[in-house]
C-alpha positions as CSV (number, residue, x, y, z in Angstrom):
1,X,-68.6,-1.2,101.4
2,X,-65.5,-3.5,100.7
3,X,-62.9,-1.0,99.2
4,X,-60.4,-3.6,97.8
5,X,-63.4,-5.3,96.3
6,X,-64.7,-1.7,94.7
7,X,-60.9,-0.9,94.3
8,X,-60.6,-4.0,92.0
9,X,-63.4,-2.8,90.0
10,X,-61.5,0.6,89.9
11,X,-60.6,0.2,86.0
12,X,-63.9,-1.0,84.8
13,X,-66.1,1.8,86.4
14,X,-68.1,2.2,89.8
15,X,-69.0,-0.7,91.7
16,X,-72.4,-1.8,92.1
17,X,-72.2,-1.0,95.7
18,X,-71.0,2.7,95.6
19,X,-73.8,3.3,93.3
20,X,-76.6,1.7,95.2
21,X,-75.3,3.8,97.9
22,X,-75.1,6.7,96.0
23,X,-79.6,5.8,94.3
24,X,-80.4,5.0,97.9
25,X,-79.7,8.7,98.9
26,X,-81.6,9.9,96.0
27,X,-78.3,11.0,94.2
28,X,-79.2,12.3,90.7
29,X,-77.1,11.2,87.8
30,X,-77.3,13.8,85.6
31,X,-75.5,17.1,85.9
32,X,-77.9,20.2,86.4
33,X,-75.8,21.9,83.3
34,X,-76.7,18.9,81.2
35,X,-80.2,18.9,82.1
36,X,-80.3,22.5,81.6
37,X,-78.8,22.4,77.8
38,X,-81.1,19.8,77.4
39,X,-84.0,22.4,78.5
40,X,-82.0,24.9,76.1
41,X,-82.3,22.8,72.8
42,X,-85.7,21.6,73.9
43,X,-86.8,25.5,73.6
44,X,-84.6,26.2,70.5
45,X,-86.3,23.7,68.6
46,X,-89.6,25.5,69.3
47,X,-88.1,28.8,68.7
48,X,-87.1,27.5,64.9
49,X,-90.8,26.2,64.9
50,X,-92.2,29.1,65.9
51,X,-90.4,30.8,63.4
52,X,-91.2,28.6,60.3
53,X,-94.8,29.4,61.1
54,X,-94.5,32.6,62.3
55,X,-91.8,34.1,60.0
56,X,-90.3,35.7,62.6
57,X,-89.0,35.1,66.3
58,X,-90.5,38.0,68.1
59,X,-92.2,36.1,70.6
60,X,-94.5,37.4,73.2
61,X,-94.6,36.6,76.5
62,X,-99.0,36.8,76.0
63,X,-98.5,34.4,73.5
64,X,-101.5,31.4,74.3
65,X,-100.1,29.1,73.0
66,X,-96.7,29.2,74.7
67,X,-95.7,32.3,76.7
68,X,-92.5,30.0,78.0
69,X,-91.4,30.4,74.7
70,X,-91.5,34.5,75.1
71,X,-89.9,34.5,78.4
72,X,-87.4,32.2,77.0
73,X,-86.5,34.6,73.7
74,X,-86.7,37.3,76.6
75,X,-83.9,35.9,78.4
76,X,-82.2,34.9,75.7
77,X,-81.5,38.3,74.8
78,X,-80.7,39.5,77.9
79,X,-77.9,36.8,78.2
80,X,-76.5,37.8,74.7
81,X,-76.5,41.5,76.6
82,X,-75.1,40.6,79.6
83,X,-72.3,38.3,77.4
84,X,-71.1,40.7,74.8
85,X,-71.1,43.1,78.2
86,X,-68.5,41.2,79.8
87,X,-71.3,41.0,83.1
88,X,-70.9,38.2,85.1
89,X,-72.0,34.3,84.6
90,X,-75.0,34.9,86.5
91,X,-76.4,37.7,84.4
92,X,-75.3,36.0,81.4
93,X,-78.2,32.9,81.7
94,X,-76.2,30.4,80.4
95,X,-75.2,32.4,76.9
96,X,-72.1,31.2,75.3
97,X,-70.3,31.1,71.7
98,X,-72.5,28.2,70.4
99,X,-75.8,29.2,71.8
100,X,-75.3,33.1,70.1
101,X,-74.4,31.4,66.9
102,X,-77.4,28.6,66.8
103,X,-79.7,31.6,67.7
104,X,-78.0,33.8,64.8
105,X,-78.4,30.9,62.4
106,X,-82.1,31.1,62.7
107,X,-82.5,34.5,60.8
């Protein structure tokens, strides 16, 4: 790689050849914690779904058509738990502020 050449470019953004560098490795460009809340509001949206039909969001986990859904409401609760517990990030599952109020404003 030419540095003053990538330098240069410095203002505009990453040089072509720092990020062919970086595909050719495989690097991935987006962040597991974007993907993740991208997974999150994928399974929200089918929680408010489920609901509309449903009337409520007690979902099982021997649900047919979509025991992901259960688990998912399962850990959803448990991270609310674990938040309002003070228990650590791990135990927590990703639960913040925004989440608990999205999930409230279903009811």
């Amino acid at each position: 790689i030419n540095y003053k050449a990538c330098n240069k470019q410095r203002s505009k953004g990453m040089c072509k050849d720092r990020i062919n560098q970086l595909e050719s490795i495989g690097f991935n460009w987006v962040s597991e914690h974007a993907s993740k809340q991208h997974t999150w509001d994928e399974m929200f949206e089918e929680l408010k779904v489920f609901k509309a039909k449903y009337g409520h969001v007690d979902v099982s986990t021997r649900d047919a058509d979509n025991p992901k859904l259960g688990q998912w409401v399962i850990n959803q609760r448990q991270g609310y738990r674990s938040y309002k517990a003070g228990t650590n990030k791990q135990k927590r599952k990703g639960m913040c502020e925004e989440r608990i109020a999205k999930l409230q404003s279903i009811d």
